[in-house]
C-alpha positions, 0 to 999 in steps of 0.5 A, spaced: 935 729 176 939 732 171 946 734 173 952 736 169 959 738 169 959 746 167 965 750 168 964 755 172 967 762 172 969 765 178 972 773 179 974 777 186 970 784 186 970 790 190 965 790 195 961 797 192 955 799 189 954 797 181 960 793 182 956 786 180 951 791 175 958 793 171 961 785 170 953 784 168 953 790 163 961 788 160 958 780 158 952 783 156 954 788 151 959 783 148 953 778 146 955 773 153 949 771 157 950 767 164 946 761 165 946 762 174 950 766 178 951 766 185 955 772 189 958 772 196 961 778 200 966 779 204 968 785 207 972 788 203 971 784 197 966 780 193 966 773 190 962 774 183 961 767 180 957 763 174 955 758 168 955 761 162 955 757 154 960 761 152 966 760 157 972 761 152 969 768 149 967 771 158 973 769 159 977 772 154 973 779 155 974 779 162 981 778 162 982 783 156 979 789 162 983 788 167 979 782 171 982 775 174 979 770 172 979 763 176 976 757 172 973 750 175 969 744 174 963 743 177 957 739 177 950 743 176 944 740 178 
């Protein structure tokens, strides 16, 4: 089974229509593409999380529109 350390990317969003399509829309259009991603709702807020190879330049993207961006190890299988 193959399993790695990866770090993920983790960001708080609005629960509201196109908010998933928007944070997509901002990786893509700056050559950033994610490996897996995984979305929780919540009532008011949205939990938007993924793997990508390109951690430093997501983050910095996102970071540069406003977004808070957690980061953390995890293990990948």
């Amino acid at each position: 089974m193959y399993q790695n350390i990866e770090q993920q990317l983790s960001l708080e969003i609005a629960n509201a229509p196109g908010e998933i399509a928007r944070i997509s829309d901002l990786l893509l259009s700056n050559g950033v593409n994610a490996n897996a991603m995984s979305v929780a709702e919540g009532v008011y807020r949205g939990y938007f999380r993924f793997l990508t190879d390109q951690v430093e330049e997501a983050k910095s993207i996102l970071i540069s529109n406003g977004l808070e961006v957690d980061c953390e190890r995890i293990i990948s299988v």
